[in-house]
C-alpha positions in Angstrom: 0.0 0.0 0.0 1.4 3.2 -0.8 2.2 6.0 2.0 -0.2 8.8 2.7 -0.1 11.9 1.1 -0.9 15.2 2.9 -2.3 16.8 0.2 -3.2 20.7 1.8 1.0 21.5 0.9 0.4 20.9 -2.8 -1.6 23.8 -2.7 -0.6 28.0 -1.9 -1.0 28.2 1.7 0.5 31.5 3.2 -0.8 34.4 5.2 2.0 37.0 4.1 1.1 39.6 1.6 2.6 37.4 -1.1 1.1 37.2 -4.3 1.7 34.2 -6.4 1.0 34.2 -10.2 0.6 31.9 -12.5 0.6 32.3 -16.2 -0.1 29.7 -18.3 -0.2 28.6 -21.9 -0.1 25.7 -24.2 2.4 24.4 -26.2 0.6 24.2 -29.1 -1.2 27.6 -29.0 -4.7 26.0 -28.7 -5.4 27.2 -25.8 -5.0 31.3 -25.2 -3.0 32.0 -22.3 -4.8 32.1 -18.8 -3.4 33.4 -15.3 -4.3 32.7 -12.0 -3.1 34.9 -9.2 -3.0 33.0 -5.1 -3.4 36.0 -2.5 -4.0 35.7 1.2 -7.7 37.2 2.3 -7.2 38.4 5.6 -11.3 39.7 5.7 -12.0 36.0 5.4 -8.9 34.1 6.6 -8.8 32.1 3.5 -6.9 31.7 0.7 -7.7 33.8 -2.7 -7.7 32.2 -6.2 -8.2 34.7 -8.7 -8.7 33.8 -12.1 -8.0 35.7 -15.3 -8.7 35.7 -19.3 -6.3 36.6 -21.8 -6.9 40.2 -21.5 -6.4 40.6 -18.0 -9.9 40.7 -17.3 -11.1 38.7 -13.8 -13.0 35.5 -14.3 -13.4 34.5 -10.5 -12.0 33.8 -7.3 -12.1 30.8 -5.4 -11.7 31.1 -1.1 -10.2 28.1 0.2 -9.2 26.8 3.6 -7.6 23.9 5.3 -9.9 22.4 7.5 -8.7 19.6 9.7 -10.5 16.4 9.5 -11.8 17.6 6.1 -8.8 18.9 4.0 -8.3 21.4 1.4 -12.3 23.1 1.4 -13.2 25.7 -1.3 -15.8 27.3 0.6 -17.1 30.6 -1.5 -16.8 31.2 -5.0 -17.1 34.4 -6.9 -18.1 35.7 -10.1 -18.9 39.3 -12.1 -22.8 39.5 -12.3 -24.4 40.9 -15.6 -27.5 42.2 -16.7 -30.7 42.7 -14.4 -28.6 40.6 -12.3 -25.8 43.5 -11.9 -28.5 46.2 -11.8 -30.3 44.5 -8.3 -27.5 43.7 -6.3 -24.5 46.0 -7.6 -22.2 43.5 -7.2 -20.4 40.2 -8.4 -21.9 37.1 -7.4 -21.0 35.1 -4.5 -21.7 31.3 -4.1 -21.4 29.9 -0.4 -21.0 26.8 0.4 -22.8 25.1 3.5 -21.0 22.4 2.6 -17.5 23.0 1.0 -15.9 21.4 -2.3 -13.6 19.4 -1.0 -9.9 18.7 -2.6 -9.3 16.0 0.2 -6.9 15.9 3.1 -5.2 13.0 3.6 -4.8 10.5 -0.4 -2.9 7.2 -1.5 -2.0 7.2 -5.2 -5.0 5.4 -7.1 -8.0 6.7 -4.3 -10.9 8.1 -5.2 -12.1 11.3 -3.1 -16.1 12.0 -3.5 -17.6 14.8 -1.6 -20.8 16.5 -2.0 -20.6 20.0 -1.9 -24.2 22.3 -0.7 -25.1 25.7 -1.4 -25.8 28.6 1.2 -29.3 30.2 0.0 -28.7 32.4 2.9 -25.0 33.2 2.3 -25.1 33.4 -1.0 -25.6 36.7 -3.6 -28.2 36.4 -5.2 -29.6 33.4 -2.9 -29.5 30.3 -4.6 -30.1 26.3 -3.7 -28.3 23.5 -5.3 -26.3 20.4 -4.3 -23.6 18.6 -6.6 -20.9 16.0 -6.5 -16.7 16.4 -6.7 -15.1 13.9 -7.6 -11.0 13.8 -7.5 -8.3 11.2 -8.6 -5.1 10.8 -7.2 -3.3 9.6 -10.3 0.5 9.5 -9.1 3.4 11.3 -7.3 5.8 12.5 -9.7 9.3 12.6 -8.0 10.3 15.7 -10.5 8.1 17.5 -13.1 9.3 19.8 -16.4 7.8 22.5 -17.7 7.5 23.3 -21.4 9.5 26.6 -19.9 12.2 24.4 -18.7 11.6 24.7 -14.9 11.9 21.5 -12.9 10.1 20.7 -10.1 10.2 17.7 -7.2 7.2 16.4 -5.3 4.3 17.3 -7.6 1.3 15.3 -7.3 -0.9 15.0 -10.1 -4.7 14.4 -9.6 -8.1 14.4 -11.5 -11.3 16.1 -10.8 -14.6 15.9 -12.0 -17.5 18.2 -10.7 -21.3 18.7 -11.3 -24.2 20.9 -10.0 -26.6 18.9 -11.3 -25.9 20.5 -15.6 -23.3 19.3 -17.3 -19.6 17.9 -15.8 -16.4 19.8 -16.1 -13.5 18.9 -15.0 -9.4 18.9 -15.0 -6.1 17.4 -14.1 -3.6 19.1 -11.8 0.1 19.1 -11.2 0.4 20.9 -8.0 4.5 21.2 -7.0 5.2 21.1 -3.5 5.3 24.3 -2.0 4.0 25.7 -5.1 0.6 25.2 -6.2 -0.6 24.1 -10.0 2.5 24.4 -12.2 0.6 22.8 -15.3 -3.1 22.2 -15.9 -5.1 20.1 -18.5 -9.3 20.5 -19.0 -11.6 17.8 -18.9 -14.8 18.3 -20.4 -18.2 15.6 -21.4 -19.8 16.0 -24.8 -23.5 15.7 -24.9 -23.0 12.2 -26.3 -20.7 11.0 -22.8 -17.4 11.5 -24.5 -14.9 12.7 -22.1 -12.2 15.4 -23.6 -9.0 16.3 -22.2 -7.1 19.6 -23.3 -3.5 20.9 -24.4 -1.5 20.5 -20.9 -1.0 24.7 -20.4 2.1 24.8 -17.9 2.8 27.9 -15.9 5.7 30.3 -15.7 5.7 31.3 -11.8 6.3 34.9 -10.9 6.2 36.2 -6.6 5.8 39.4 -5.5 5.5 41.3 -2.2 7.9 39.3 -0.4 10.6 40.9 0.8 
């Protein structure tokens, strides 16, 4: 049986006002470039995961905690509102979650992590219901891990996900580095017909700032 795997390390975890950014791209220019920026939200305690387009424009933000006895727990997501939407509440829209998607705690290589993430109607802008399933692969441990930028990596563990509010499934693979976060990233995605799709791996050139 293989050792366990404390899997909240594979992930940004700091409280300093360090801001970690990831750019990615494809090798093969299928994908346009993406960038993700990891920030520490002292409002909320929790770790920020911003997401952004091409163009610099913001996507959304993910807030995420460790919890102990539960793991790595996304707990709030965010989102720009448009429309009547933006004219009511005059701000971006915020998903809580009564129950957190979870990214696991504790994983063997080849174990299956299934949690079922709940809504907030309450805690939530605009107030919504909904319940769905997350579903995440721990695939293997890769002892090092190389870029298409040439940047080599040790410790990065490389896991599958698959998540659904009930619509349609989307999904991805991680390589999270050690100390590091997501280094590389491919998309999974299910056609109508129940084929499943898997993207261009789009790797990430790391940049830090505000540390001293």
């Amino acid at each position: 049986m293989t050792a366990s795997i404390f899997v909240a390390p594979y992930w940004p975890f700091f409280r300093s006002g360090e801001r970690r950014r990831f750019d990615y791209s494809s090798a093969d220019g299928s994908l346009p470039p993406i960038s993700s920026v990891f920030s520490y939200d002292a409002v909320t305690d929790s770790m920020a995961y911003d997401n952004f387009d091409e163009h610099g424009t913001w996507k959304n933000r993910w807030l995420y905690r460790y919890r102990p006895g539960f793991g790595v727990a996304e707990w709030r997501d965010d989102s720009p509102l448009d429309g009547v939407l933006a004219n009511i509440f005059q701000e971006h829209k915020k998903v809580v979650f009564s129950e957190p998607i979870g990214w696991g705690e504790f994983a063997r290589i080849g174990e299956t992590y299934v949690n079922y993430p709940r809504k907030d109607p309450f805690g939530s802008t605009p107030p919504m219901i909904g319940a769905g399933k997350q579903v995440v692969l721990f695939e293997e441990l890769r002892e090092t891990f190389s870029t298409r930028h040439g940047d080599l990596y040790r410790q990065v563990l490389v896991f599958k996900y698959m998540q659904t509010f009930g619509g349609k499934t989307v999904g991805g693979r991680y390589f999270c580095a050690l100390g590091v976060g997501p280094v590389a990233i491919e998309w999974i995605g299910a056609l109508p017909s129940g084929e499943i799709i898997t993207t261009s791996r789009i790797d990430a050139s790391v940049t830090v700032e505000g540390v001293a």
